[in-house]
C-alpha positions as CSV (number, residue, x, y, z in Angstrom):
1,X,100.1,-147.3,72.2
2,X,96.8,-144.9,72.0
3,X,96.6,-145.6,68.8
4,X,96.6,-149.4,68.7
5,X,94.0,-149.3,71.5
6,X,91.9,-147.0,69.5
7,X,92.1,-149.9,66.7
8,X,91.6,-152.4,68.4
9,X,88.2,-150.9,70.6
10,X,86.9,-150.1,67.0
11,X,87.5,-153.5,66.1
12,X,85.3,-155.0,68.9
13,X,83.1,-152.5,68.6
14,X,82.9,-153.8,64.8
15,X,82.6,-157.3,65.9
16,X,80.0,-156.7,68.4
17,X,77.9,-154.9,65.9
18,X,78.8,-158.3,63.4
19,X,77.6,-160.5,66.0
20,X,74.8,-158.7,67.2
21,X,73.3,-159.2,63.5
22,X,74.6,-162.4,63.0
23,X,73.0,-164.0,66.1
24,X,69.7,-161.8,66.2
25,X,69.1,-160.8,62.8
26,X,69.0,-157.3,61.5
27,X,65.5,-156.6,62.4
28,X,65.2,-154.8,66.1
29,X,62.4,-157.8,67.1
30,X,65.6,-160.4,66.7
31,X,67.2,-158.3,69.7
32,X,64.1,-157.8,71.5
33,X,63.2,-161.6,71.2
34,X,66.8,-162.8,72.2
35,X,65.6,-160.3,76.0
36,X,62.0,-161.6,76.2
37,X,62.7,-165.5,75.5
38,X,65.2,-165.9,78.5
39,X,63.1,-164.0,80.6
40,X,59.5,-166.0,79.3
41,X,61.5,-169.2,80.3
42,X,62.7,-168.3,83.9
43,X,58.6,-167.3,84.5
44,X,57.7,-170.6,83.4
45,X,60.1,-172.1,85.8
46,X,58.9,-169.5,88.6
47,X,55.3,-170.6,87.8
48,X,56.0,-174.6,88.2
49,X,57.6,-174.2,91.4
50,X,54.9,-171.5,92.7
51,X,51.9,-174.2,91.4
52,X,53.5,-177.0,93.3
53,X,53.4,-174.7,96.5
54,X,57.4,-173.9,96.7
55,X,57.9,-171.2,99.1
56,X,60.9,-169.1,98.9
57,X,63.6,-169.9,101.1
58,X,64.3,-166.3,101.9
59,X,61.9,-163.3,101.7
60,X,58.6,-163.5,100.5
61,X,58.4,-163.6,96.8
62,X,60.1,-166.7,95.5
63,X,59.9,-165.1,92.0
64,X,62.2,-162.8,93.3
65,X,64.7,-165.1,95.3
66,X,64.6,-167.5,91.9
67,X,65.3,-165.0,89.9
68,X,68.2,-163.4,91.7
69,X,69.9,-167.2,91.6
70,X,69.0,-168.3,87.9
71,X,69.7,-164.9,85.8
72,X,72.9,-164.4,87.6
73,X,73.8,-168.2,87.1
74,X,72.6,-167.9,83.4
75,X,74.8,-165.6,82.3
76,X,77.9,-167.4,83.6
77,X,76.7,-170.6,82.0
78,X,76.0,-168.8,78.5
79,X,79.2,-167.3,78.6
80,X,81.0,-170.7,79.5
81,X,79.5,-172.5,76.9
82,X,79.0,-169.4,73.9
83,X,83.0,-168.9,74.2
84,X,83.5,-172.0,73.4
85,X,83.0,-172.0,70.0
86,X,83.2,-168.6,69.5
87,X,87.0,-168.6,67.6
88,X,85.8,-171.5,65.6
89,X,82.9,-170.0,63.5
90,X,84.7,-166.9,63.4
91,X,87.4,-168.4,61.8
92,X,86.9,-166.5,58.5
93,X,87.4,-163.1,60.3
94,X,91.0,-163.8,61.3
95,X,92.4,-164.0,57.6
96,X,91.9,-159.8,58.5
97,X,94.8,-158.7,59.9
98,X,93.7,-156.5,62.6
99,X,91.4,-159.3,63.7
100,X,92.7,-161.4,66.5
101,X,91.4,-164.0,68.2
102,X,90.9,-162.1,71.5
103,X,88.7,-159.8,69.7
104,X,86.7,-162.6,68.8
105,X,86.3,-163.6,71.9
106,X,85.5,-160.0,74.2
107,X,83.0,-159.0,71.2
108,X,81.1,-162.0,72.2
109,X,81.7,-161.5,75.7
110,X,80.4,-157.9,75.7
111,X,77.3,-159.2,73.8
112,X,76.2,-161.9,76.2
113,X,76.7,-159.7,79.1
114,X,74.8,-157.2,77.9
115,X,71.9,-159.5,76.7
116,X,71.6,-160.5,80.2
117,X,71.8,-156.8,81.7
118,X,69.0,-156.2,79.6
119,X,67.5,-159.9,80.4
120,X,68.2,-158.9,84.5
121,X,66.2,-155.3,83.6
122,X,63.4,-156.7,82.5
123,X,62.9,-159.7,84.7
124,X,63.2,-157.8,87.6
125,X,60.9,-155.1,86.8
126,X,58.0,-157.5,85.9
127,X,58.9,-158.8,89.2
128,X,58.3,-156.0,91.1
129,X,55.4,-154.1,89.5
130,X,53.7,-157.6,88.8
131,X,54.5,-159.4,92.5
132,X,55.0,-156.0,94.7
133,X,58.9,-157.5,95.2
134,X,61.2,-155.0,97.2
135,X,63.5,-153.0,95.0
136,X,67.2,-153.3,95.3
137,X,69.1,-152.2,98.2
138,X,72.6,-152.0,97.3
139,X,72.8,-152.2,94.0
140,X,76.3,-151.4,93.7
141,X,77.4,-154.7,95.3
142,X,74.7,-157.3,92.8
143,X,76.5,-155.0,90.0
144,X,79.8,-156.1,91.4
145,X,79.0,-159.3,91.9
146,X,77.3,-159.6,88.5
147,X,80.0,-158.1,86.7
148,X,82.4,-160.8,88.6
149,X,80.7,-163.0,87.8
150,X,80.6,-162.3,84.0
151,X,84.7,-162.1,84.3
152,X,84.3,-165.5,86.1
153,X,82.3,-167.1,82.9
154,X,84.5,-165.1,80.4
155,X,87.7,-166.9,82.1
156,X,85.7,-170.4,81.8
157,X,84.3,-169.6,78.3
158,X,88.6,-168.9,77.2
159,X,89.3,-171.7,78.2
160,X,87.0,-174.0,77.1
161,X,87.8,-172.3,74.1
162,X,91.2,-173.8,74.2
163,X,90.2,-177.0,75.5
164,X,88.0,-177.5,72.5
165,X,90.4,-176.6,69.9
166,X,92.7,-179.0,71.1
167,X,90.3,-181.5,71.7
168,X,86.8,-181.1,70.1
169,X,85.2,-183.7,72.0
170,X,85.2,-181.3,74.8
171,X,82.2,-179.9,74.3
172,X,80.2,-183.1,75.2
173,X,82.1,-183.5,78.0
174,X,82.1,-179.9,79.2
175,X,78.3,-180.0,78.8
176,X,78.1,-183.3,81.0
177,X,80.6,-182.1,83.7
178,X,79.2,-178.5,84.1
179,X,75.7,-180.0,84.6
180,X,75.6,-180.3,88.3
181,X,76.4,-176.5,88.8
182,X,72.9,-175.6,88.3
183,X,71.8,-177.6,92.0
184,X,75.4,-177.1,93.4
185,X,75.2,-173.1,92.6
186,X,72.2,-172.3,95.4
187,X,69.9,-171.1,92.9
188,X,66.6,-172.2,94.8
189,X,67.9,-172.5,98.2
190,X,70.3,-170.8,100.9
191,X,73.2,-172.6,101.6
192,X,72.7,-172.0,105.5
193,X,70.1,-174.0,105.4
194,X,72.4,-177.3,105.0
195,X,74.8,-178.8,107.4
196,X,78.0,-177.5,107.7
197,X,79.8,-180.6,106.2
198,X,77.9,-179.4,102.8
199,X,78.1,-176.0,102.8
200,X,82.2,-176.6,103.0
201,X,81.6,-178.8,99.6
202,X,79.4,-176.1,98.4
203,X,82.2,-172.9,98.8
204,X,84.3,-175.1,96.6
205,X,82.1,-173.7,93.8
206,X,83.0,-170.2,92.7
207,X,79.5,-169.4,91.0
208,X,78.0,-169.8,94.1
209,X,79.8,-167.1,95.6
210,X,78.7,-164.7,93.1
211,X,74.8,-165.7,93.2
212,X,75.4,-164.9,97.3
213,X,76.8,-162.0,96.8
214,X,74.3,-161.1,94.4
215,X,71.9,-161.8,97.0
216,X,73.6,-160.0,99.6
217,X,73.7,-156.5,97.4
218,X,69.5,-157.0,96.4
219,X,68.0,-157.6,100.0
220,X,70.1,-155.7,102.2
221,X,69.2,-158.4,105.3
222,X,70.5,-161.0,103.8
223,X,73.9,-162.2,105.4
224,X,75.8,-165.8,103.5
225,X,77.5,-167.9,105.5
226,X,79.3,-169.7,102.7
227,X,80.5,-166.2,100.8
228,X,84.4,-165.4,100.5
229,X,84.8,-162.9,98.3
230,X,89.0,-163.3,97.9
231,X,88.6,-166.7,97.0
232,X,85.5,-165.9,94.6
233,X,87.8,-163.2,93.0
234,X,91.2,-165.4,93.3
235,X,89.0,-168.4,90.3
236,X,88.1,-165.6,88.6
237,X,91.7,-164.2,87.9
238,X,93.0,-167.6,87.6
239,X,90.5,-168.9,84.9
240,X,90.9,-165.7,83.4
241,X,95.0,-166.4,83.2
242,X,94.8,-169.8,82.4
243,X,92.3,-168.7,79.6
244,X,94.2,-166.3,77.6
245,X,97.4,-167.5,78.5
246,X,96.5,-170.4,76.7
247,X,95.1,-168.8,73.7
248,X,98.5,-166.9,73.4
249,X,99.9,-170.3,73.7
250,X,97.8,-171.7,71.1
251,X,98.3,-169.2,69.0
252,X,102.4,-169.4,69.1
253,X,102.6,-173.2,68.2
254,X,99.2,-173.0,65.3
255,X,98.5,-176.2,66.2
């Protein structure tokens, strides 16, 4: 058993490395690039809304609120959508034996999530030399939440995955029904704000949970009505079953 984990963590490993070169280029500016582009756009974004006089809709800096709903939100949304095609222009790699589609799959999951730790690092620093933000103040609990929320989009990213193999016009309509996550996921607002009515439609929305608990671990005084952390826990386990239990599927029948 030791031994066929062994294998199989040096095969990731392998495929991480693979993808890592295949996606950024073997030149260290390809990596560094991939870190600085994300975090250029969200500043751009941050600018817009601090021209047009956008005030933060808790704390001081909005840069800072923003950026604790759109980095966290980004990295569920790239994983959603990068998994989906992820077994599909690997498909080369599987005539190895040791190669599984799984693999495939985590490598590219592992990449993304730590793209966007090194994205979040970055971002957040600027942000608080450049704008005097506040520093963290439970950490452990925006790692939590970010790691969740990682699992969340890894479950999602499966089995879209599946979804698209079976029906590759998926993809169009994934990218058409995920759309409204970006204003339904409380990235520029707090959900308390709204009337109850709204915030009951909002807590349907898993991601959500995760950018509020996010929030919740960074400021310290910042208390979300809408966040439920069994149920926010609950999607992720069951997208994450309904993921690779359907890859096994898949895999049984070849369709």
């Amino acid at each position: 058993m030791d031994g066929a984990f062994t294998t199989q963590t040096r095969v990731i490993g392998a495929l991480v490395l693979r993808e890592t070169r295949t996606a950024f280029g073997s030149a260290q500016l390809g990596y560094l690039w991939a870190v600085v582009n994300p975090a250029l756009s969200t500043l751009v974004l941050v600018l817009i809304f601090s021209a047009i006089g956008r005030v933060p809709a808790f704390g001081t800096s909005f840069a800072l609120f923003f950026a604790t709903g759109i980095l966290p939100f980004q990295t569920y949304s790239k994983l959603s959508s990068g998994l989906m095609t992820a077994i599909n222009s690997s498909r080369g790699l599987l005539s190895y034996p040791l190669v599984k589609e799984t693999d495939i799959l985590l490598s590219k999951y592992i990449l993304i999530t730590l793209t966007y730790v090194m994205i979040i690092f970055v971002f957040f620093t600027l942000i608080i030399v450049g704008d005097d933000a506040s520093l963290p103040v439970r950490i452990e609990q925006s790692t939590a939440a970010f790691l969740t929320l990682s699992l969340l989009g890894l479950g999602a990213g499966t089995t879209n995955a599946v979804l698209f193999r079976l029906w590759p016009t998926w993809r169009q309509v994934e990218s058409i029904v995920s759309r409204p996550l970006f204003f339904l996921s409380g990235i520029f607002y707090v959900p308390s704000d709204f009337p109850t009515h709204i915030v009951k439609i909002l807590s349907w929305n898993p991601v959500i949970h995760g950018i509020e608990w996010f929030r919740e671990g960074y400021y310290g005084n910042y208390h979300s009505i809408l966040l439920d952390k069994p149920y926010f826990f609950t999607c992720t386990i069951t997208l994450l079953l309904v993921g690779f239990f359907g890859e096994r599927l898949y895999r049984k029948k070849s369709f």
